[in-house]
C-alpha positions in Angstrom: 0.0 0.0 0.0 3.3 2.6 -0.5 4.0 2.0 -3.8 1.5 4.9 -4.8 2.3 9.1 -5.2 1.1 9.5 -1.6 3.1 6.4 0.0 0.3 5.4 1.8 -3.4 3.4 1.7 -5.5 6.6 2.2 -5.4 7.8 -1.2 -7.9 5.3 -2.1 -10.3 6.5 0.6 -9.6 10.3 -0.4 -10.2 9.7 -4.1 -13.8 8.2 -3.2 -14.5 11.4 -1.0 -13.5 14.0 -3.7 -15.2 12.0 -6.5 -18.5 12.5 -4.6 -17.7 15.9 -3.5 -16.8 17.3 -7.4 -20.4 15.9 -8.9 -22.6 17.3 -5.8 -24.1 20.5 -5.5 -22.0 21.4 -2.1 -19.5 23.2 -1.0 -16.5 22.9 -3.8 -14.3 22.8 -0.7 -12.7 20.2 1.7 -11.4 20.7 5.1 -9.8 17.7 7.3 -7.6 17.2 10.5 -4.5 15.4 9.8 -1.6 14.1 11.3 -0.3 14.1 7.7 -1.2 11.2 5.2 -4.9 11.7 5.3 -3.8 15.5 4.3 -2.0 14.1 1.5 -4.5 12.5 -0.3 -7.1 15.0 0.2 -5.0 17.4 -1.4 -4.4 15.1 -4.0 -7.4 13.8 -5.1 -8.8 17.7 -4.5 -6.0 19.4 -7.2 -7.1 16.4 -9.6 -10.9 17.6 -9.0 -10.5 21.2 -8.7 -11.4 20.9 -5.3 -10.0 23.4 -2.9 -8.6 21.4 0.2 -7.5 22.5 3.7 -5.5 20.9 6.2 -5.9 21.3 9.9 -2.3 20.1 11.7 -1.0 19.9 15.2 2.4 21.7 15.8 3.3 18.1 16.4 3.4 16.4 12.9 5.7 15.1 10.5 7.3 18.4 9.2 7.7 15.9 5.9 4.1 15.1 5.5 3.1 18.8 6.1 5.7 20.1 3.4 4.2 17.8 0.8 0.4 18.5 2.0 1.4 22.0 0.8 3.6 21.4 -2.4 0.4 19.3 -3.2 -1.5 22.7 -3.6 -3.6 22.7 -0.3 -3.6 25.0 2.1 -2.4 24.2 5.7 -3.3 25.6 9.6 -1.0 24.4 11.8 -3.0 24.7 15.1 -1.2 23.7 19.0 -1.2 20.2 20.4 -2.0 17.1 18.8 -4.2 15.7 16.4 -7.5 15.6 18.6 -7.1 19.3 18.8 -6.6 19.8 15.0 -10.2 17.7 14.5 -11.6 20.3 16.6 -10.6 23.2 14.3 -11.4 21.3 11.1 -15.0 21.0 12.8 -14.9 25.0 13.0 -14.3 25.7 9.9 -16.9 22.9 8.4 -19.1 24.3 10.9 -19.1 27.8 9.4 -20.4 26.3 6.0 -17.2 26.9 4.3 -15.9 23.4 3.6 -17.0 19.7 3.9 -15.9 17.9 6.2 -13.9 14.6 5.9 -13.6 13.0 9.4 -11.2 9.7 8.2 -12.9 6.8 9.7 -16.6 8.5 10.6 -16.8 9.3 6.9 -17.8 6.0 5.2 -16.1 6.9 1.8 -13.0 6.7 3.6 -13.7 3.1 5.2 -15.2 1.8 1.0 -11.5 3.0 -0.6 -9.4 1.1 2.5 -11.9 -1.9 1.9 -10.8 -2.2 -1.6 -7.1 -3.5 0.0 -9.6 -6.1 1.7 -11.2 -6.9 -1.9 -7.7 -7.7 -3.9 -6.6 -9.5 -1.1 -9.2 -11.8 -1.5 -9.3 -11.5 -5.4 -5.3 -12.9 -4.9 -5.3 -15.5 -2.5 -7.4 -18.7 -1.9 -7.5 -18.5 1.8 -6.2 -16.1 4.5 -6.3 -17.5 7.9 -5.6 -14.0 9.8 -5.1 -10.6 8.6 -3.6 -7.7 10.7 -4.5 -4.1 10.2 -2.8 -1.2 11.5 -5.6 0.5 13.9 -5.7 4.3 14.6 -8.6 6.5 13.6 -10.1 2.9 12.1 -10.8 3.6 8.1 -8.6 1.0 7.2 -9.4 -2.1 10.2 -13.1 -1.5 9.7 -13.1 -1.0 5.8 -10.6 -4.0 5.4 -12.1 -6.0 8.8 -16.0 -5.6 7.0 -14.8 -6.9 3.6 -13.1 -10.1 5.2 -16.5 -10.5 8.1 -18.6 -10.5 4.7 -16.8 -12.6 2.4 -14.4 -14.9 4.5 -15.8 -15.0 7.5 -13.4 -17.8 9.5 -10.4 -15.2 8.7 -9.6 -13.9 12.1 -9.1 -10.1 11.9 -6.3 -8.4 14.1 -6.2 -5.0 14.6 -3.1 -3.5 16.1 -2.1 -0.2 18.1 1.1 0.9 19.8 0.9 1.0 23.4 1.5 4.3 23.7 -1.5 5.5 21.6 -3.7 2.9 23.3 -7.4 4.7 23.0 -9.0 3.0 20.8 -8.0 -0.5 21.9 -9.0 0.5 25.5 -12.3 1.0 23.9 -12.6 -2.3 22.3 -11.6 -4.0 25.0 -13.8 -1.4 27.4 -16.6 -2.2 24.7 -17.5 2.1 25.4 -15.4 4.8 24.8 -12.2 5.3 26.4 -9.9 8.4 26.3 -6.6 9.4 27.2 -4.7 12.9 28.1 -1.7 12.0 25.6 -0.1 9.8 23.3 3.7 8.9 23.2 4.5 6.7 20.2 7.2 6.9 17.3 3.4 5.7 15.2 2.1 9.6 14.8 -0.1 7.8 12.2 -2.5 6.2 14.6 -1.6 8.4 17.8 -5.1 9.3 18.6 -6.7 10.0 21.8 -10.5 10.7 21.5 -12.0 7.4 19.7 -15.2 8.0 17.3 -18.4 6.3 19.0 -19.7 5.4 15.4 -16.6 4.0 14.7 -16.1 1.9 17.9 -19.1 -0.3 16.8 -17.9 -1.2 13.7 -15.0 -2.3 15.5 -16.3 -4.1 17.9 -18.2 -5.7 15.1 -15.2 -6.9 13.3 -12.1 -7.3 15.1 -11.2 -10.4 16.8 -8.2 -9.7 18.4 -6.7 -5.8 19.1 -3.6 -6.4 20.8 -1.2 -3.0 21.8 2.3 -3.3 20.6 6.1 -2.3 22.4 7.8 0.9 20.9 10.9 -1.8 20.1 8.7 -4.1 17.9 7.4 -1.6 15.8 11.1 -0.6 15.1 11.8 -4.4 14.5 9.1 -4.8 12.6 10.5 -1.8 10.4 14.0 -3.1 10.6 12.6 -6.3 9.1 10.7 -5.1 5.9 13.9 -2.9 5.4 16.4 -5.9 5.6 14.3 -8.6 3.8 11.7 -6.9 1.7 13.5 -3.5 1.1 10.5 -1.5 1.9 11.3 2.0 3.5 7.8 2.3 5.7 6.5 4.0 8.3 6.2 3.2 11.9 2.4 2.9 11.5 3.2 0.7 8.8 5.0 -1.8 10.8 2.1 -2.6 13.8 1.0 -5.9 12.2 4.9 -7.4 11.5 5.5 -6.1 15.5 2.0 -7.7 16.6 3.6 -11.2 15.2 7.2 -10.8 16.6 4.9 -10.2 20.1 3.5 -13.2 19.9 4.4 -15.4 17.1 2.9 -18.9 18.3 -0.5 -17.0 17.3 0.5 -16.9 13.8 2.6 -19.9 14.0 1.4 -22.3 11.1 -1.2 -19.7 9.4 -1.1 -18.1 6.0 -1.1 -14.6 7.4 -1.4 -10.9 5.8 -0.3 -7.9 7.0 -1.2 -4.7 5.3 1.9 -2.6 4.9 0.2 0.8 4.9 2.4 3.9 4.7 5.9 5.3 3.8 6.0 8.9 4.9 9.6 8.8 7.0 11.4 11.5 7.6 15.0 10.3 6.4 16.9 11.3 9.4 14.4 9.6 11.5 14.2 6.2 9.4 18.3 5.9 9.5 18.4 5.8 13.1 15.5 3.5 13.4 17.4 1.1 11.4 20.5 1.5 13.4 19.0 0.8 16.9 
């Protein structure tokens, strides 16, 4: 899923968004939080569309990510703190009438484009005993998790977090919402803190498993699809590889997939990852 101009699975969601967006009466404007790859997309699907697209971004994001967002001809408001607080800005400005509002996960378009991943998956293989999914806001564990509950139901579905953005799997497990005051995980892709209710139940109708994964096996897990698959990925990217170096007699034995679902590393960052 980073072999793409975005280097990451949420272009497929994006594109469905905008598509909608450019043949409806509304607002001929998009406005979205990001911690930087939904941002990406958005702005390009939106220049492809002639679609004008803003990005709301905590202080705290990849500088990389940001810098694209922008060379990708959106506009950008950087806005203090974290993600959570960057959703509550992009909700302003939607508010106001200006822009529509994509909330990854709570908008369904963005859950359809992840699902297609789910789709080819199946199209490829015969049989897939488990498949693991990197879990932050959810777009891509409950678009991929409803394709596989629909069509191959026996395929357990794993959905993974780092403990140190634990929210959402505190939810699962909690089976009602469950918050936390801050994240603090090298995975800014999935550091979220305020689950989506809506969301949340299409979790808990899919997943089987949502286990929380060390800060050290996500870098192993990166370190691995460096050295043996020379992929260049994200730490978001590596949940699912960390989730079996966890607990590998889970997976011991099983066709498994894991969906390798972003690239967007600062250099600097990457090279000492590896190097650890």
């Amino acid at each position: 899923m980073t072999a793409n101009p975005i280097g990451c699975f949420k272009g497929r969601g994006a594109d469905v968004v905008v598509s909608r967006l450019a043949g409806s009466p509304g607002p001929r404007g998009a406005v979205c939080a990001s911690a930087g790859n939904l941002g990406q997309a958005l702005a390009y699907s939106g220049h492809a569309r002639g679609i004008d697209v803003t990005v709301i971004a905590g202080t705290s994001a990849n500088v990389a990510k940001i810098d694209r967002i922008r060379r990708l001809g959106a506009a950008v408001e950087l806005v203090e703190g974290d993600i959570e607080n960057a959703r509550e800005r992009a909700r302003e400005i939607a508010a106001h009438g200006d822009a529509f509002l994509v909330e990854d996960s709570e908008n369904l378009d963005t859950c359809e484009g992840a699902g297609t991943i789910g789709l080819e998956l199946l199209d490829g293989f015969d049989r897939i005993d488990t498949i693991l999914l990197a879990l932050g806001g959810g777009a891509l564990a409950t678009g991929v998790g409803h394709v596989f509950k629909t069509l191959s139901p026996a395929t357990e579905v794993v959905c993974v977090q780092p403990i140190g953005a634990p929210a959402m799997a505190m939810s699962w497990r909690a089976r009602s919402i469950v918050t936390t005051e801050r994240t603090d995980t090298i995975a800014d892709g999935v550091a979220g803190r305020f689950p989506i209710s809506a969301v949340l139940g299409d979790l808990l109708a899919i997943a089987d498993h949502v286990p929380l994964v060390k800060e050290e096996s996500i870098v192993a897990g990166m370190q691995m699809l460096y050295r043996h698959a020379a992929l260049v990925v994200e730490p978001s990217a590596a949940l699912g590889i960390a989730a079996i170096l966890e607990d590998p007699l889970r997976y011991r034995g099983k066709r498994v997939a894991a969906v390798i679902c972003g690239s967007n590393v600062l250099p600097d960052s990457f090279s000492a990852w590896m190097q650890a």
